[in-house]
N, C-alpha and C positions, 0 to 999 in steps of 0.2 A: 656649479663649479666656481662661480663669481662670488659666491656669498663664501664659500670656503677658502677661498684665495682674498678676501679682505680680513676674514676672520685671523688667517695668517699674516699677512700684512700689519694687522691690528696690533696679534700677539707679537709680533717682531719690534713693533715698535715700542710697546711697552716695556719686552724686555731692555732696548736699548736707554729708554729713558732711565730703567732702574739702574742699570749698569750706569748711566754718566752719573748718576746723584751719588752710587757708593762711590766711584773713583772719586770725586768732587769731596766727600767725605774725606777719604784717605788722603786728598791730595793737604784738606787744612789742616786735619790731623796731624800728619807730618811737621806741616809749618808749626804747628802747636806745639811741637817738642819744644819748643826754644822757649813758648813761654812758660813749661815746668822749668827750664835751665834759668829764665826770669826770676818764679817764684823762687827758687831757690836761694840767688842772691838776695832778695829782699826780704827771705825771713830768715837770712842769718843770723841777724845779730839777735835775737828773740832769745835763741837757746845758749847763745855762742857769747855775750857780752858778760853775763852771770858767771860763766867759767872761768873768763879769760878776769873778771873781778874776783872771784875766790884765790887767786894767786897760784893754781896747779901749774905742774909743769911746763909752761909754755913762754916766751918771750924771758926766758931766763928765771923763772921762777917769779919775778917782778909784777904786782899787782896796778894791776893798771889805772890810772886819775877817771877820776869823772869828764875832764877835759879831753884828755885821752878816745875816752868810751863816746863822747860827742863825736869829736869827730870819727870814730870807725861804724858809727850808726849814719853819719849825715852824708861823707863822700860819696856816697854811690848817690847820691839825688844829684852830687855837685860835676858826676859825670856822666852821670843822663843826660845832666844838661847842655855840656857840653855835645854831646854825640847826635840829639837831637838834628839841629842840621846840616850837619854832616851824614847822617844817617839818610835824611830826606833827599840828598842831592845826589847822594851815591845809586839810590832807589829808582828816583828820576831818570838819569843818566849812565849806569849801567845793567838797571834792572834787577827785578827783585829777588832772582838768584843769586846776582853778586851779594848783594846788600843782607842777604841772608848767611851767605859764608863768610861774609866780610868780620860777621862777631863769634865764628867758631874758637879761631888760634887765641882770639883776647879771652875767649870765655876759658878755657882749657888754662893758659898759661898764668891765667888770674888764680887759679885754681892751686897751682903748682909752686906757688907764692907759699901760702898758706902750710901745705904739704911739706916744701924742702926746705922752709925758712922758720929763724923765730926772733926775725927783727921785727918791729914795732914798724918801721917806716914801708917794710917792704909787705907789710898787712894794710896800711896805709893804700899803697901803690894797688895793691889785690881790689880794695875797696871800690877805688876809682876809677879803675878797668873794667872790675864787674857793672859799676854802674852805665859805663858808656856802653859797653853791650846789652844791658836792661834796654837802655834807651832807644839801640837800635832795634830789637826786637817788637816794640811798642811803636816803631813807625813803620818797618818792612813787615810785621806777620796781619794786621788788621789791609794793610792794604790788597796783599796778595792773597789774603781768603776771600775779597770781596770783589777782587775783577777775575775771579775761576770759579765762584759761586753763579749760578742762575737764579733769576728771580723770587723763586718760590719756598728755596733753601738756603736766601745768604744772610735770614735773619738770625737761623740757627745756627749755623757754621760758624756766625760770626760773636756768637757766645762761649764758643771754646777757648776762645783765650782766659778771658777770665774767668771759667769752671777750671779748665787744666793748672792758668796758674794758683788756683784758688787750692785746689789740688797736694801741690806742689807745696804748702805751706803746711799741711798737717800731717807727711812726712817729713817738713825739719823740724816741726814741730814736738813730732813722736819720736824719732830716732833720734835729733841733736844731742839731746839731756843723756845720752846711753852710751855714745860713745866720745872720743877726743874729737877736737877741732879739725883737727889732721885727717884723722878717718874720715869725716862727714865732708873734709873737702877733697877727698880722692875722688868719692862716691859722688858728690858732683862734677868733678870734671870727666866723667865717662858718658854725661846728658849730651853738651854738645854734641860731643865724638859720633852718638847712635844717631845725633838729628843731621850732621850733615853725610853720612851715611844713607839715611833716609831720604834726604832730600835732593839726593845728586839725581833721582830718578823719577822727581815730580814735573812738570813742564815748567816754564816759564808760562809767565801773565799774556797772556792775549793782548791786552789792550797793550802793553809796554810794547811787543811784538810791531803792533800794525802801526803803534806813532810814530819808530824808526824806520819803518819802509819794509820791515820782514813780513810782508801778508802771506806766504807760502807758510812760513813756520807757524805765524797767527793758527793758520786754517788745521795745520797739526794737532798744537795742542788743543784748538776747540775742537776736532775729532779726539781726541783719548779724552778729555773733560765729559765729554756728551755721549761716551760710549760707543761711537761709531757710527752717529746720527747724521749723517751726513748734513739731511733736510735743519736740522735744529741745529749746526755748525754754519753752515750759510744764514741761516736767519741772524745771527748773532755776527758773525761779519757782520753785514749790512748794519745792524745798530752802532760795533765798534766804528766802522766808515765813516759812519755820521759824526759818534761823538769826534774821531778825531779832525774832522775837516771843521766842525764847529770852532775845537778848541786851538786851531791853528792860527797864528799872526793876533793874539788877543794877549794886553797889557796884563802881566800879571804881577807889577810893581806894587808892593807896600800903597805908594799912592795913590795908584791908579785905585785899588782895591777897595782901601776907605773914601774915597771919592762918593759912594755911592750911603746914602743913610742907614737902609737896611743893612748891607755890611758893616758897617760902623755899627750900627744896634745891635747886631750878631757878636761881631766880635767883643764891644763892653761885656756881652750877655756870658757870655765863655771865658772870659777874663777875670771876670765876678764869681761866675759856679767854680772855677779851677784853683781863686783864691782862697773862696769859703771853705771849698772841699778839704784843702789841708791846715786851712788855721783852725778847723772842727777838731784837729790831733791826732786825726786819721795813722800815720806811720808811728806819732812819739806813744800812743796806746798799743799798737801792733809791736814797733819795736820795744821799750818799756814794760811789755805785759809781765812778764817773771815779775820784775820788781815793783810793780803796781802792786802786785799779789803777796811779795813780800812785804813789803809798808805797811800793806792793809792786814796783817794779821789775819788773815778769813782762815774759813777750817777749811778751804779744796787748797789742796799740793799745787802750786804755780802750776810745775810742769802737767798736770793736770788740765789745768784753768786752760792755757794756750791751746792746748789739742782741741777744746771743745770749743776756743773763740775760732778756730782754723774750720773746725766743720759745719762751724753754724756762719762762717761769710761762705762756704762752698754752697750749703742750702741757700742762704741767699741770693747767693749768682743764681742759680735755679730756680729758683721763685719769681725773678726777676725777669726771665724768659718768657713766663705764663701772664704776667699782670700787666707787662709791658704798654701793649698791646688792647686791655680791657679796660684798664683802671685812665690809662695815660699818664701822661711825664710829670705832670704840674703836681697831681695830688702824691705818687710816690714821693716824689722831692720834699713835699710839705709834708708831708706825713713821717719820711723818714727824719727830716733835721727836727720835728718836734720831738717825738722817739731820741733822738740823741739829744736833744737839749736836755730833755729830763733826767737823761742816765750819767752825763755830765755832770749836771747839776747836783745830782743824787752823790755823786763820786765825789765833789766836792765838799761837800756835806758829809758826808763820812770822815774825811781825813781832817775836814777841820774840827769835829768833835771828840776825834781822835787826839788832837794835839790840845785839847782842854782837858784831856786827861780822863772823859768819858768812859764808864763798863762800857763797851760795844761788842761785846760775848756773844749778846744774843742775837745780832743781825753780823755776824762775821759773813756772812753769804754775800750781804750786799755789793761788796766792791767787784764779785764774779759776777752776779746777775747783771748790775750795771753796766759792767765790761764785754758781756756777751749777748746783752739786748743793741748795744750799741752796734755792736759789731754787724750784728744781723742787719739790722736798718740802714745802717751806711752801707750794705752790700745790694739792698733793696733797692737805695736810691740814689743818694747822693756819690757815692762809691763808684756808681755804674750808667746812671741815666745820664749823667752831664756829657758822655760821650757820645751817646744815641742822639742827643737834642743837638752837638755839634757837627754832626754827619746830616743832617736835615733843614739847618736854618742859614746855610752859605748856598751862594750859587757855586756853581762847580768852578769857573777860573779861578772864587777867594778861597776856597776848599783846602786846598795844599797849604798854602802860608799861612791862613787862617788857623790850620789844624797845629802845624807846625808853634807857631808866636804860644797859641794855646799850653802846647804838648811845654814848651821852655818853661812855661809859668809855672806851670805846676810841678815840676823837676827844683826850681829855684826857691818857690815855698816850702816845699817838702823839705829842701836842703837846710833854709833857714828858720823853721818850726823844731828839725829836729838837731842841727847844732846848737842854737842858744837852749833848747829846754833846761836845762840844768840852772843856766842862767836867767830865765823867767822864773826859775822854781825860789830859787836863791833870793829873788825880789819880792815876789808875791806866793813863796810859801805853797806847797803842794794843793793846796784848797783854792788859793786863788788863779793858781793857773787854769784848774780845769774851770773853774767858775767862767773864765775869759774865753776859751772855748766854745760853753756854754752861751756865751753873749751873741759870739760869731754866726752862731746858727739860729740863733733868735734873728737877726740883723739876715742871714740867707731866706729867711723863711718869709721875712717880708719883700724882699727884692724880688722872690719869686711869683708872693703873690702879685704884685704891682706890674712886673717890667719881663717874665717869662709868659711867651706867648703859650700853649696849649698845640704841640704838633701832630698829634696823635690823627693817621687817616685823612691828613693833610696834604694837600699837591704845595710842591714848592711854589708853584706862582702864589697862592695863596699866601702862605707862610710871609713871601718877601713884601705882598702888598701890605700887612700888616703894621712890618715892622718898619714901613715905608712911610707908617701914618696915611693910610689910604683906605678908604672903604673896601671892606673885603666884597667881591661878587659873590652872587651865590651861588649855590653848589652845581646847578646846571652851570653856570658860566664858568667856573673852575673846571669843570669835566669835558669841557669843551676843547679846551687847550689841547691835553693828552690825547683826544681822538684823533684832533688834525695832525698831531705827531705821528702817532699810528697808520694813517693814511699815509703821510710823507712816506716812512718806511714801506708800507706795501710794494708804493710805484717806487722804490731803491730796487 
């Protein structure tokens, strides 16, 4: 009877664990909508910039400057950045439900611009709204997948953003070219609407819960996350406990923060991948690509060419899941900016023998292959690991600011790679822009071999003594740490 009664037991418990993992699924899911309502902003201008330059009915029939076309591709970077910490404090302090509804009405209303309007200034205004919600979504959806996630699933969970929004790009991709601007921005503003629909019904964050003093609701939602596991909801209390009595009365000033070397080498080290990452051309290639493909003469149809750069960075977020993990951070990174240096280079090459007036008939393919090896690679690596190495190499007080200072730079590069482009072209000529690209990632590929530590199955102590300039211990001594933690929580 005792062996049938554990048997049960057993199976009870396994059903519950599977139930908290799907809920935990749906629950990031949900939060994931917001970043197909991401992607969608930032591959507008892809399909939509080309239109609104052929002079169709829109803004009065009036064909828009290249000046123009700068700025309605670069705003949304220039209100990321703005929203950035704004975003982060609203998170903080009212919690990542708010901070999730907080970008519905801007996402919708940004939306409605596009839709009832066809002033130039008030597509302007859309741009820059859209981008402050991008912004916010890229600091409320990664944190709240990753404190309702458990251990075992929040490395997967935590890949949905960039698979969904990766997603979310090769239908604007596919459908933009087919119908008006109008239509395609109806059709976006219905995304929010479904996510915060979705999301009135997900819990809040545990850990937000227990730092404010609500341990009753904490212990709710860690019951509906855990499927009803009572035993694995307490156990997770007691961890939440910990961290927050650690993180209680601890300096988490700018200076107090870089006081310390490893942080300071952290944060150089994220400062540097978040720079290189966008002066590599990463958004002026995503956004540009129509008219890359137009210049280049090639025999694939633009609107072609984008759908297939759209599903080969979704496979690369994919692929990017599986290697992560095997290969490690260091060689991805190197591997991919080499990869992009060459298809840079190559692209450069192209269009400057292009403008010597070169037959280029027989390699018209090239400017697509080059465009869509890039693509891949930067999804591989540089695209996606410089976020994984920045979740890893902070201690958890410089974490938030750290991520944040990060999350601004590359919002402000992004802005300012893709407003002057027209104006780097204008200087140095389509062949020497990418060429210059091309340098940038020559110039990442050695900073990475040199000054990027290798995190991969690494414990943070480790990590920080590294970058502390300290003999690392070895791996028994590293392993030692985590147990006496382990022990602490037992006797919690």
């Amino acid at each position: 009877m005792s062996n049938i009664e554990t048997r049960t037991g057993s199976e009870e418990s396994r059903k519950k664990k599977w139930k908290g993992k799907l809920r935990q699924t749906i629950a990031a899911s949900v939060a994931n909508l917001s970043s197909i309502a991401y992607g969608m902003a930032m591959a507008w201008p892809t399909p939509s910039l080309p239109l609104l330059r052929s002079g169709k009915p829109l803004l009065d029939g009036r064909i828009i400057s290249a000046e123009e076309e700068a700025w309605l591709g670069s705003l949304a970077f220039l209100g990321a950045l703005v929203a950035a910490p704004i975003s982060s404090y609203v998170s903080q302090n009212y919690g990542r439900k708010i901070a999730g509804y907080s970008v519905v009405i801007p996402f919708i209303v940004s939306w409605l611009f596009m839709v009832f309007s066809e002033s130039l200034y008030l597509f302007y205004a859309s741009r820059f709204c859209l981008g402050m919600c991008s912004g916010g979504v890229l600091v409320f959806c990664p944190m709240y997948v990753g404190e309702i996630a458990e251990d075992s699933i929040r490395g997967a969970l935590g890949t949905f953003r960039s698979t969904l929004g990766n997603s979310s790009f090769i239908i604007m991709y596919a459908v933009g070219p087919m119908i008006s601007i109008k239509d395609m921005a109806t059709i976006c503003a219905f995304l929010p609407i479904i996510f915060a629909i979705a999301y009135y019904w997900m819990p809040e964050s545990p850990l937000y819960l227990m730092k404010n003093g609500r341990s009753q609701e904490a212990m709710e939602s860690l019951l509906w996350l855990r499927g009803g596991d009572v035993q694995a909801a307490e156990k997770e209390m007691m961890k939440l406990t910990v961290v927050v009595k650690e993180s209680e009365n601890v300096d988490t000033s700018i200076k107090s923060l870089i006081s310390s070397r490893s942080t300071r080498r952290a944060l150089i080290i994220c400062l540097v991948l978040a720079t290189g990452q966008q002066l590599s051309g990463i958004y002026v290639v995503l956004n540009y690509a129509v008219s890359i493909f137009e210049l280049s003469g090639g025999s694939v149809e633009p609107n072609t060419a984008t759908i297939i750069l759209a599903t080969l960075q979704l496979i690369g977020a994919i692929v990017t899941l599986f290697l992560l993990d095997v290969a490690g951070r260091r060689i991805l990174m190197i591997s991919s900016q080499i990869i992009m240096c060459a298809c840079l280079g190559g692209l450069g090459t192209y269009f400057f023998l292009q403008q010597q007036d070169y037959d280029l008939t027989s390699v018209g393919f090239l400017p697509v292959m080059c465009v869509s090896l890039y693509v891949f690679s930067l999804a591989v690596g540089l695209g996606s690991v410089p976020f994984v190495v920045m979740s890893e190499i902070f201690n958890p007080q410089a974490r938030g600011i750290a991520t944040t200072v990060t999350t601004m730079t590359i919002w402000l590069m992004a802005f300012l790679i893709t407003k002057f482009y027209v104006n780097i072209v204008s200087v140095l000529y389509l062949h020497g822009c990418y060429w210059l690209f091309a340098c940038v990632c020559i110039a990442s590929v050695v900073f990475t071999i040199f000054r990027i530590p290798e995190t991969k199955n690494r414990s943070l102590e480790s990590i920080l003594r590294e970058l502390n300039g300290k003999e690392n211990k070895s791996d028994e001594e590293n392993t030692r740490e985590p147990a006496r933690n382990s022990e602490v929580l037992e006797k919690c």
